[in-house]
N, C-alpha and C positions, 0 to 999 in steps of 0.2 A: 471465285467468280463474283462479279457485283452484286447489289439486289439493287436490281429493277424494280421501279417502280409501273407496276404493269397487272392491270386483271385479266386479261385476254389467255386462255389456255397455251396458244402456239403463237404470238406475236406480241412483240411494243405496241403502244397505240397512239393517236396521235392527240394531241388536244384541242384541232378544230372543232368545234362543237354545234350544232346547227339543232333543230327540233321543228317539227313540222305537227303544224295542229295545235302547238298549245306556243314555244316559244322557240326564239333563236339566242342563243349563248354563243359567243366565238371568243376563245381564250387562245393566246398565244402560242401556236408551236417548237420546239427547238430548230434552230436554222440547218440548212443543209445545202451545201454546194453542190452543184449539179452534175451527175458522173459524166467527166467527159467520156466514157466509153459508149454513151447510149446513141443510139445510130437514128434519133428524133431529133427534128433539127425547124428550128422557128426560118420562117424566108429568107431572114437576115442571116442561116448558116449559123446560129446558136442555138446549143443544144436546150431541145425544151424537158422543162421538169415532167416528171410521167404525173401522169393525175387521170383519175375516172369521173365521168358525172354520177350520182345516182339519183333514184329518185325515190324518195321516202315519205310511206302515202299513211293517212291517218284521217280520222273525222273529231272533227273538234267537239267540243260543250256544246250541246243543246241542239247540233243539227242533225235534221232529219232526213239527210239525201241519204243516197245508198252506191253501190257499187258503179250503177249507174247514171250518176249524178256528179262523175267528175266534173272538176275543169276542162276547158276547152284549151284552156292555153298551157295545164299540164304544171300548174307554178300557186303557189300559196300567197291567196293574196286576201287577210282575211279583211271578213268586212263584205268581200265582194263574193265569194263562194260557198255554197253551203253545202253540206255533206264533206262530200269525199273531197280532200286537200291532199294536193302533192309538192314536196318540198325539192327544187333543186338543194341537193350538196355535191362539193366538190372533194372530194378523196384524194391525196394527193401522195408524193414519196414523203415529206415535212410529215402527214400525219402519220406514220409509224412510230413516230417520236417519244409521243407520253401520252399517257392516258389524261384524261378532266377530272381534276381534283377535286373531289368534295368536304365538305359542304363549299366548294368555295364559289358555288351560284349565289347569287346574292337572292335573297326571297323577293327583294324590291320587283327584280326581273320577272320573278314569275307573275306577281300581282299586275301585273302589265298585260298580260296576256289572257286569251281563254286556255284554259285547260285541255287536254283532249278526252274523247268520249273514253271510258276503260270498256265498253260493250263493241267498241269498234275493233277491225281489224291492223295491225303495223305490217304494211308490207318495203320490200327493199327492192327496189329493181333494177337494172341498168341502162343509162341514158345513154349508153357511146358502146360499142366494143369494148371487150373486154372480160374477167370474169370475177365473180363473189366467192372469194376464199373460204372464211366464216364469218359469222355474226355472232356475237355475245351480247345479250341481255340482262341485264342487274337490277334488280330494285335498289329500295335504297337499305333496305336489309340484307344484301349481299345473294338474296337467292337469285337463283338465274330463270327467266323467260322459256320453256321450250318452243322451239320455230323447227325449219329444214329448208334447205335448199331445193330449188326444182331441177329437175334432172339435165338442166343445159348449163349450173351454176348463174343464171342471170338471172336469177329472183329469190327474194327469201322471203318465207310467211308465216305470224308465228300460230302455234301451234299449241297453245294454253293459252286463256282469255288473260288480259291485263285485270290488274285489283284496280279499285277504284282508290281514290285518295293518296295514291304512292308517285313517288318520282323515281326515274328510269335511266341510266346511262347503255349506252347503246354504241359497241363497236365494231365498226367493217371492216374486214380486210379484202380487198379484192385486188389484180391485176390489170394493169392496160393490155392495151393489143399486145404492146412490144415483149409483154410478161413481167414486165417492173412492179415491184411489190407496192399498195398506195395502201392508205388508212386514212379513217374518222373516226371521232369519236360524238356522240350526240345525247342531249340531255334534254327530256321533258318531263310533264306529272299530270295523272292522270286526275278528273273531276272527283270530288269529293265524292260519296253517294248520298241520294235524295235524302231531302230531311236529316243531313248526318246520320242516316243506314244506323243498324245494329252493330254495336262493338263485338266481331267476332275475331278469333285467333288460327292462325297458321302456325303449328308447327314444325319443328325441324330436327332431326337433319333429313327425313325420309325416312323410308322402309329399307332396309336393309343391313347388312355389319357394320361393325365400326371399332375401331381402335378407345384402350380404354379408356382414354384422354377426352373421349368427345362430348359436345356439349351440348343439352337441348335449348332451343331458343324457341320465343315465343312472339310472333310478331302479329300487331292486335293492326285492326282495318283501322282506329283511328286515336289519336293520342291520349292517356289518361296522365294531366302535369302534377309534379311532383307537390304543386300546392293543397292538392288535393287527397290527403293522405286516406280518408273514410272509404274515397270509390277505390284508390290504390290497394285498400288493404280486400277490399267486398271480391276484387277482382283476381287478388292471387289466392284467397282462399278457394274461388274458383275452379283453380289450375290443380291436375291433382295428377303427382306422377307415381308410377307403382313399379316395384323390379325384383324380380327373382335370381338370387338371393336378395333379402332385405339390404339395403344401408342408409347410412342416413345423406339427407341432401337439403336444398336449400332454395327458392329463387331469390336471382337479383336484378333488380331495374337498372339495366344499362342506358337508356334515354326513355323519353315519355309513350314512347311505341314497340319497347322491345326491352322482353326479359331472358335471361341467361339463367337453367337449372344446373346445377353440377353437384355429384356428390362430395362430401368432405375431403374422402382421400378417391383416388381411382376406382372406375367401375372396375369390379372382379372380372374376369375373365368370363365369357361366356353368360353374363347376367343377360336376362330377358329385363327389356323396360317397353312399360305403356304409359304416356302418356293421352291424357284425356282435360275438355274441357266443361263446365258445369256451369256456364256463360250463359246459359240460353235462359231469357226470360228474366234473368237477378238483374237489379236496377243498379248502374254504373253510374254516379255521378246524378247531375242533376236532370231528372225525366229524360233519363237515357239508358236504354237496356242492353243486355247483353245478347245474340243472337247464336244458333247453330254453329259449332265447328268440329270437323273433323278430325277424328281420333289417332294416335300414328302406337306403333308400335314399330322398335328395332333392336337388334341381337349386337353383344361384345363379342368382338373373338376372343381369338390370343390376347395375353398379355406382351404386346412389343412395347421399351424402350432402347432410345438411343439415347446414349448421353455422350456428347462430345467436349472432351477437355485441351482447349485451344493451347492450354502451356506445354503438354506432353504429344499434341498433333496428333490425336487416338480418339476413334467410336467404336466404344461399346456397346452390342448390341444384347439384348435381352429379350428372350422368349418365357414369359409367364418363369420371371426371377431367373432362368437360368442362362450364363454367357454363350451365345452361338457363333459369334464372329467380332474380330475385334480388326478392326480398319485404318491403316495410316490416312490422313487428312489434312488439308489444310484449309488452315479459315482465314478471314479480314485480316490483312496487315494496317499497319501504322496511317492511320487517315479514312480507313474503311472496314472499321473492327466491327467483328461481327457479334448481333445482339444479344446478348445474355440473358439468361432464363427460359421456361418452360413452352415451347410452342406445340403445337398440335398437328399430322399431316392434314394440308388443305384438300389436295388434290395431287393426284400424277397427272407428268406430261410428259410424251416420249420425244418431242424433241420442240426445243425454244429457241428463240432468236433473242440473243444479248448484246444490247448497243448501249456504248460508254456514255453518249448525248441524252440519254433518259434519264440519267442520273446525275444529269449535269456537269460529264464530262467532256470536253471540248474535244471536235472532230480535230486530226493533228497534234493534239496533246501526248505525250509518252505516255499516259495512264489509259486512254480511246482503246478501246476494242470493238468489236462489232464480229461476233461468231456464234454459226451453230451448234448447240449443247443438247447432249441427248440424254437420255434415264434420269429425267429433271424432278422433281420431288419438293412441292410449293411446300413451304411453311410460312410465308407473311403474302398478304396481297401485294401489298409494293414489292415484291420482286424477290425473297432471299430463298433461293434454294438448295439442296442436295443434289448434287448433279456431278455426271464425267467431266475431268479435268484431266483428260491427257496432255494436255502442254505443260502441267508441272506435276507429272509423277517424279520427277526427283526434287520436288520441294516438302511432296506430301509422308508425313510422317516424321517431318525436320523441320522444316517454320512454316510461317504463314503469308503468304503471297496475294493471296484473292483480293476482291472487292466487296467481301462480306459475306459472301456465299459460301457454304463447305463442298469443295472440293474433295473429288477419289477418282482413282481407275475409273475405266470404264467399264472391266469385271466387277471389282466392288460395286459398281451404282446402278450395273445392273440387278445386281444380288440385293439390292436394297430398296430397287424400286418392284421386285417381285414379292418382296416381304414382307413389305408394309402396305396397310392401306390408308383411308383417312379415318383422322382419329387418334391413330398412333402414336405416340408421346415420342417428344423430339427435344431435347435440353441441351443447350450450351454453357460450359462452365469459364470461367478463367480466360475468356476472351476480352475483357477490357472494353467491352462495347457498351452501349447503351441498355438499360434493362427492357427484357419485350412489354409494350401496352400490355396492361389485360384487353381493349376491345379494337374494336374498328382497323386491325392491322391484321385478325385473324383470330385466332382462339388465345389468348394470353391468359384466360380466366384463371388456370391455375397459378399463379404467379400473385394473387392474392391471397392472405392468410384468411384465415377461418374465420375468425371473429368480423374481419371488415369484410368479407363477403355474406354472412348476417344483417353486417350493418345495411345493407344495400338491399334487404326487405321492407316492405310494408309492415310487416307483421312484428311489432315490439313486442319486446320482452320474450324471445323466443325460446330462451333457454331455460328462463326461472320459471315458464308457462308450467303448471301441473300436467301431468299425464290424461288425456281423451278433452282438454279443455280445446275450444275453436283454435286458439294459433297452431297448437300441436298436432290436432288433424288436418290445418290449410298447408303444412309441411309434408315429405315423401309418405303414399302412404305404401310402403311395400307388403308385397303377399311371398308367402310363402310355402 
């Protein structure tokens, strides 16, 4: 099966892109011919494309209206309303398409606009019949927004406050009357905080298990650039992760706003880890401090790998070193070879929508698919998963057919999406595809060697450092 390019849990998305409160971004969607079966029909007796209105409310930079202080006319028109702002967008069948690639907003675009408040509320509502599927919210560090839907599905609110200083893509899925699937996707950023706020840190992945492969990130409220090595380095001595059993670890600066921890080789099985920050109050840079942040604490399970070897069309799986199941498969054929090296479970989805056109392949084409896939198992954002391939169990275990994806029964992927969680180490071998990113495509991080994932410290000389000397303690401190 392909890899889609796609964040959205259960759907494509589309790449109309609108923002309300701070900006409007409209990027191109892939085309779509109108299903002559749809029983909507414009006066002229052609069929009209399905689309929903929504309306998507938000309070800009520096205004002080309230709830009560909408518009009258229900439409964003800045300049002339304060407070509460409501953005028409238009959700359409096109938006299912593809999600709004980033960074590919220009900064130009946003500097054009005001920001929107992050103390204010994003709500989604619907201007026409119709109903709100789900909503996905993203920063630009991949976490997600928590919101819900109201119990008639025609409104969503979210349900964790916005950070301030961050930019946000934002996906609808909802229905028209007739029940036609429509999509958006929308892109805005929140206000700096006052005085540039204190540099405090977000942890991740959360509270709970994880496969051993998984990584802690560390995403700061506001950027420290790489010009500036003295507050870089004041800042990850800061960062202090601890895990039972001991091993050793590392962080690395993947961009000016966000660090990636990982140990050398795999967390053991069952390892307890804390991270903590020691931010508050230590001066960052120039007459800039570090402020309070929150502690996380989360558990390894099992040791699961899969390793899939695309010559011999076999997953091997492995439970803390021992073989449990071994899987006929097939992965990317010839023009859509699937990526090679070590990725990490993102997330499960029990069942996805896969269209050829999001990945650029033409509706009508022999290569066009468009079908429901179910015990689906993310391993990159853009799309590549573990999923049921019932239309070619007689290819799986003999070549490879897909569009990138690994392909199994629908027993096998069920058995595989009950066995792994995220975290879980997932490798391709011998498939001829391109090697996975270490970042922004999902957890690639182990797919760097040791040494260039040191290099990607603040903290020089890490190795030849003496024992209790400052780099050696700004490194893992494990208890045991």
């Amino acid at each position: 099966m392909p890899r889609m390019r796609r964040t959205q849990p259960t759907k494509a998305w589309g790449a109309v892109a609108a923002v309300t409160g701070a900006m409007l971004v409209v990027a191109a969607a892939p085309g779509r011919a109108p299903d002559a079966t749809t029983p909507d029909t414009t006066p002229a007796g052609h069929a009209r494309e399905a689309a929903v209105t929504l309306l998507v409310g938000r309070v800009l930079e520096g205004a002080h209206g309230t709830g009560e202080g909408r518009c009258a006319a229900r439409v964003l028109q800045p300049g002339l309303c304060d407070g509460w702002q409501e953005q028409r967008v238009r959700a359409t069948a096109r938006g299912v398409g593809s999600v709004l690639k980033e960074p590919a907003l220009a900064d130009a675009a946003w500097a054009e606009v005001r920001p929107t408040d992050a103390g204010g509320p994003l709500e989604i509502t619907l201007g026409e019949p119709g109903r709100i599927t789900d909503v996905t919210v993203r920063d630009g560090h991949g976490r997600h927004l928590a919101g819900e839907l109201g119990p008639h599905n025609d409104r969503w609110l979210n349900t964790e406050s916005l950070r301030a200083g961050e930019t946000y893509t934002v996906q609808v899925g909802a229905q028209d009357a007739a029940g036609s699937p429509v999509g958006v996707t929308m892109a805005f950023r929140t206000a700096p905080p006052a005085d540039g706020g204190r540099l405090t840190v977000e942890f991740g992945p959360g509270p709970g298990t994880y496969g051993a492969g998984e990584i802690v990130t560390a995403a700061l409220s506001r950027p420290v650039p790489a010009d500036d090595p003295v507050a870089r380095a004041r800042l990850e001595r800061s960062l202090e992760v601890t895990s039972e059993p001991q091993v050793e670890g590392a962080w690395h600066w993947v961009d000016a706003s966000t660090l990636h921890f990982r140990p050398r080789t795999y967390w053991p099985a069952h390892t307890v880890v804390r991270v903590r920050s020691g931010l508050d109050g230590v001066e960052v840079g120039d007459q800039a401090y570090g402020g309070p942040s929150e502690d996380l604490q989360f558990t390894i399970g099992d040791r699961i790998e899969a390793v899939t070897d695309s010559a011999t069309h076999r997953m091997t799986v492995r439970r803390n070193g021992r073989v449990i199941r071994t899987i006929p498969v097939t992965t990317g054929k010839e023009g859509f070879r699937t990526r090679s090296g070590i990725k990490v479970v993102l997330r499960k989805e029990s069942k996805v929508r896969m269209r050829g056109d999001t990945v650029g392949i033409k509706r009508g084409t022999k290569e066009f698919y468009d079908l429901p896939v179910s015990y689906a198992t993310r391993v990159t954002w853009s799309g590549e998963y573990i999923h049921a391939a019932p239309w070619s169990v007689e290819a799986q275990g003999e070549e490879n057919v897909s569009h990138g994806c690994t392909g199994m029964s629908t027993e096998n992927a069920a058995w595989f999406f009950d066995t792994v969680r995220e975290g879980d180490i997932v490798e391709v071998v011998n498939s001829g595809g391109e090697k996975m990113a270490p970042f922004n495509n999902g957890f690639g991080d182990w797919n760097v060697d040791w040494r260039s994932w040191l290099a990607g410290s603040a903290l020089a000389d890490v190795d030849s450092a003496p024992p209790g000397s400052p780099l050696t303690r700004s490194r893992l401190h494990p208890t045991t």
